[in-house]
N, C-alpha and C positions, 0 to 999 in steps of 0.2 A: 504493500500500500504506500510507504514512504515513498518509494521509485517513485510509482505513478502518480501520485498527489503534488509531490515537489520537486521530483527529479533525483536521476539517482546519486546515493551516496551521501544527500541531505540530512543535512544536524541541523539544530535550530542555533549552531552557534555561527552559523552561517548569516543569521538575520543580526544575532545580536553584533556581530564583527562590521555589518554594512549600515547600521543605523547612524544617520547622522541629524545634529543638530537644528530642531526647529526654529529659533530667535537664538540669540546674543547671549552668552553665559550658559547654555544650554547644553548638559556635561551629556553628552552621547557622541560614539557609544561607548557605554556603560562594560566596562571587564574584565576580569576574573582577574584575579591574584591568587596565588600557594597552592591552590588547586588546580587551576592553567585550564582547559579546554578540557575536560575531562569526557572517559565514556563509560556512563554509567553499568555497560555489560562486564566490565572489569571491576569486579565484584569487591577488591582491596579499596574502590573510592568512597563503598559506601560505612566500611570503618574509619577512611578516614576523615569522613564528615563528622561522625560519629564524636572522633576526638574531638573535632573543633567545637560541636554541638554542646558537649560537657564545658566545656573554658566556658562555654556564652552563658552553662545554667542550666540547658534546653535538656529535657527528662529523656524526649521520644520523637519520634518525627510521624507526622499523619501525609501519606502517603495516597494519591489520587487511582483509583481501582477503574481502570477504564476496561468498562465489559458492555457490548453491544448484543442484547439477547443471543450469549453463547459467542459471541468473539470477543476475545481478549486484544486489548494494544497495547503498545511498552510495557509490555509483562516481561522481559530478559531480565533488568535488572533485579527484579524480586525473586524472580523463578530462580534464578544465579544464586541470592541469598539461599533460598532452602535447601541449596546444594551446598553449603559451605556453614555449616554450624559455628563454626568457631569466627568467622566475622560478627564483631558486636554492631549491632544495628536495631537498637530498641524500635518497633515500627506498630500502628496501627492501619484501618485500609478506612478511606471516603470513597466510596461509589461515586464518581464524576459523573451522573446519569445526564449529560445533556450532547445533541447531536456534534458531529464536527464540521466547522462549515471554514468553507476559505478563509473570510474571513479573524478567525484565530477568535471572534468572541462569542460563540456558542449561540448568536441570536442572528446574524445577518451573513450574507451570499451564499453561495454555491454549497449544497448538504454534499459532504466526503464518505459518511456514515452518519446514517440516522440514528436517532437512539428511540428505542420503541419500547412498548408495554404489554408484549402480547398473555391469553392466559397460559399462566404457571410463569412466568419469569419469575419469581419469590423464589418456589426451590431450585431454580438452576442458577440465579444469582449465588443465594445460599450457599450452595457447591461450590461453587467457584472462587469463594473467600473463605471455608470451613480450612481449605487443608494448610493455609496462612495460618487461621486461628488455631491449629495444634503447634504449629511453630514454639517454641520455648522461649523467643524474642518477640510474640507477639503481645502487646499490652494489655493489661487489667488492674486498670489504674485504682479499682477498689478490691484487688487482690483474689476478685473470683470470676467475673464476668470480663470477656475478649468487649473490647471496644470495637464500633461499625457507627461508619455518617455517612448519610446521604447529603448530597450537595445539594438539588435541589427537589425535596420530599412530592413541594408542590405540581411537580411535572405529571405526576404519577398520576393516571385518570380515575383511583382510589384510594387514596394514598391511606386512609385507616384498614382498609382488607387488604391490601397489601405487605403491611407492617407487622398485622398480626401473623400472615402467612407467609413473611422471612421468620418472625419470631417462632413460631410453631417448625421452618422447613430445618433451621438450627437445632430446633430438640430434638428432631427425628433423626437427623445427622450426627447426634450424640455430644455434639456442643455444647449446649444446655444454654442457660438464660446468655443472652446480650446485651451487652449496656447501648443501645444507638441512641444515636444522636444526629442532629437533624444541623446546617447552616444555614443561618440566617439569611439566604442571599432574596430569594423571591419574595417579598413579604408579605405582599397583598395575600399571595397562596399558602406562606405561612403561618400569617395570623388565622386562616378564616380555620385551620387545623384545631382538632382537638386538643386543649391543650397537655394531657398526660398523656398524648401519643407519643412523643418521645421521652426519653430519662433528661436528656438535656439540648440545648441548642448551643452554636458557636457564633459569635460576632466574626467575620473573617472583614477586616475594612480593606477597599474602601466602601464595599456591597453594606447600602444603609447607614452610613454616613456622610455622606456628600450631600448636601442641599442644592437648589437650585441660586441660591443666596452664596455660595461658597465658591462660585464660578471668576474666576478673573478674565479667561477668555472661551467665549464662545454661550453664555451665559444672558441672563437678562440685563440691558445697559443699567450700568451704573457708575457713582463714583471712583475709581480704582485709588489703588496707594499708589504711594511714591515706589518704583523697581516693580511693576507689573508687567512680566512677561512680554515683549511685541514680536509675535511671529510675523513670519510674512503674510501677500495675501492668498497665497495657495493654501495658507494652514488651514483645515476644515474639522479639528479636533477641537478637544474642550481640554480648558487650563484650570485648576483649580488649588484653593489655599490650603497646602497641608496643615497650617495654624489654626484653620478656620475645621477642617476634620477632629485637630485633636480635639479641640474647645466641645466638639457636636459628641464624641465619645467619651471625655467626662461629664459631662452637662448632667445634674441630675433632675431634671423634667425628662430627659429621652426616654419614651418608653421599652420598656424593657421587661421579658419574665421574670420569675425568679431562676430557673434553673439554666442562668445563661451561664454561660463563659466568656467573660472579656478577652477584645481582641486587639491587636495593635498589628501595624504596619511601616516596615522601615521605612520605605518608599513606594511609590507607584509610578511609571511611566512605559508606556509598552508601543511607544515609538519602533523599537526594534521589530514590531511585529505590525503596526498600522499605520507607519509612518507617517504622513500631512492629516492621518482622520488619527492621531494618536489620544490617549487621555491623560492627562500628566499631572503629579501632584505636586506642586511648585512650594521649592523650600521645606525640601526635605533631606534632611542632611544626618548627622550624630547626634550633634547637639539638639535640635528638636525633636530627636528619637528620645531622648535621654528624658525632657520635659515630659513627655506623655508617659514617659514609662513613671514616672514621680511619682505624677497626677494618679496615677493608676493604683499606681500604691497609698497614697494616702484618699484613696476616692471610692474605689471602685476592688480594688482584691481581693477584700474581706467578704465584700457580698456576691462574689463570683463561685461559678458551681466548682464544688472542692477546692477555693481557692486557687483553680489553674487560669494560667493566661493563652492565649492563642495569638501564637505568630503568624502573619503571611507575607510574606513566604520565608523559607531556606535558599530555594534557591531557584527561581521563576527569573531568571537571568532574559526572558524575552519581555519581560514587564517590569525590570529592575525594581522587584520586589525580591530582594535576596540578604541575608546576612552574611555568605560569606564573604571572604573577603575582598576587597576590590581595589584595581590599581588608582581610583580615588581616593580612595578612605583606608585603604588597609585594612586589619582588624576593628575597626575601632564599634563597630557596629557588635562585635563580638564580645569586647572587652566590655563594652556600655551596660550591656544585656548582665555578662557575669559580675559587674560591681552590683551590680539591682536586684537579682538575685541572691548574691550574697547579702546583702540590706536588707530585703524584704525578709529571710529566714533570723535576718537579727531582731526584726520587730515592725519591718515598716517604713513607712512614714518619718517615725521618730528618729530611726536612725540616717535616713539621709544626710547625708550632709555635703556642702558647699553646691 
């Protein structure tokens, strides 16, 4: 499929290596440090994530499970892990359930593979993620139940008969109970859910924090600040205030469950992959990473589900939503995470300092 979709012998580091800058100051493209171009079928990259993942804090990585009723994609590197016990790679799986379209954003051009709901997808999905969940590295973060998210619940043209019959096609498979959990990204279809159909939901930003007020270009007119973005006039994307995101995910009016999990985002810009229609989150750097991770702790941690937070990404390197390291910033995105970490297990809030 890769051949024929993008030509052969394509990586997507191919897109990230040819992105180039939209306006003035405009750090693309965006890439890779200590890791270098990596192929994630060489199964030693995914220990050595692993180590960098512990420096930063990071428990586990949540891993995108792309299954098309009964076809698998980028399954090498995972299937690789189960072949190789002794690589550490604490992982759990998200069912990425949404179509693949030229485009790169799951909602507009050309469908690659559709993603469908036919009956019984429950127990062949099921299957399909069961022999992960015996894996000895696969996660149970409350030390009995394998963890399972769906990305977007709402797609699903039953989404409570379906839930129940992954949950049931698990105990017949000898699984037994699953903790899932559900992303926050479609809301309208997530609110109208029941709400103890899942154990938990995940904030993943920028999906549900972004305003139409938060836009600097492309946006409803308004006054802009002083260093607002001027693309050219071919740019056809939308520019938006990472300051004005973080402000919209501490806010405590946002509505929210209770069984959420707070989320943060180092960056977003996925120029590499839409170039002149990119969506970009302006000023987004360490040090504003740093501010939100604060905020988060003295705001929002304590009443997050088990106290977890949710990264996006590791390493979405076509949407420069990545923590590892980069020939901009170095570790520093690394080091930010594992000082916050370390703070937060000393108490929080209280112990920040400077």
């Amino acid at each position: 499929q890769n051949d024929a979709w993008w030509g052969p012998g394509y990586t997507e580091w191919q897109a990230v290596t040819a992105a180039r800058p939209q306006f003035p100051g405009h750090a693309q493209p965006a890439l890779p440090q200590g890791l270098g171009f990596y192929d994630l079928t060489r199964t030693e990259v995914l220990g050595e994530q692993t180590a960098l993942a512990r420096r930063a804090g990071i428990d586990a990585f949540c891993c995108h499970h792309y299954w098309f009723n009964g076809t698998p994609l980028l399954d090498a590197p995972l299937q690789g892990l189960l072949d190789r016990p002794e690589i550490d790679f604490p992982f759990y799986l998200c069912w990425a359930n949404e179509s693949w379209r030229r485009n790169w954003d799951g909602l507009s051009g050309e469908t690659l593979i559709a993603q469908t709901y036919p009956p019984g997808f429950e127990q062949a999905l099921a299957g399909s993620v069961a022999r992960y969940m015996r894996d000895p590295r696969y996660q149970r973060p409350d030390g009995t139940r394998p963890r399972f998210v769906i990305y977007r619940p709402g797609d699903m043209p039953d989404p409570a008969a379906s839930v129940a019959a992954l949950r049931q096609a698990w105990r017949d498979l000898g699984v037994g109970e699953v903790e899932l959990g559900a992303v926050r990204f479609h809301l309208p279809g997530l609110s109208a859910l029941p709400e103890d159909l899942f154990d938990f939901q995940i904030e993943m930003p920028p999906h549900g924090l972004v305003t139409p007020g938060d836009y600097l270009v492309g946006g409803p007119p308004r006054d802009l600040p002083p260093g607002t973005p001027r693309p050219g006039a071919a740019f056809r994307g939308l520019i938006y205030d990472y300051e004005a995101v973080i402000a919209n995910a501490l806010a405590t009016d946002w509505n929210r469950p209770p069984n959420l999990i707070a989320g943060i985002m180092p960056s977003w810009d996925n120029t590499a992959r839409r170039g002149r229609d990119a969506h970009i989150a302006h000023g987004a750097n360490p040090a504003a990473f740093r501010r939100w991770l604060r905020g988060l702790a003295c705001r929002r941690l304590a009443g997050s589900y088990r106290n977890e937070l949710f990264v996006n990404a590791w390493n979405e390197w076509g949407e420069r939503a990545a923590m590892e390291p980069s020939r901009q910033y170095g570790t520093a995105l690394i080091d930010t995470m594992g000082n916050w970490r370390r703070a937060a297990e000393r108490g929080g809030c209280s112990t920040w300092h400077g």
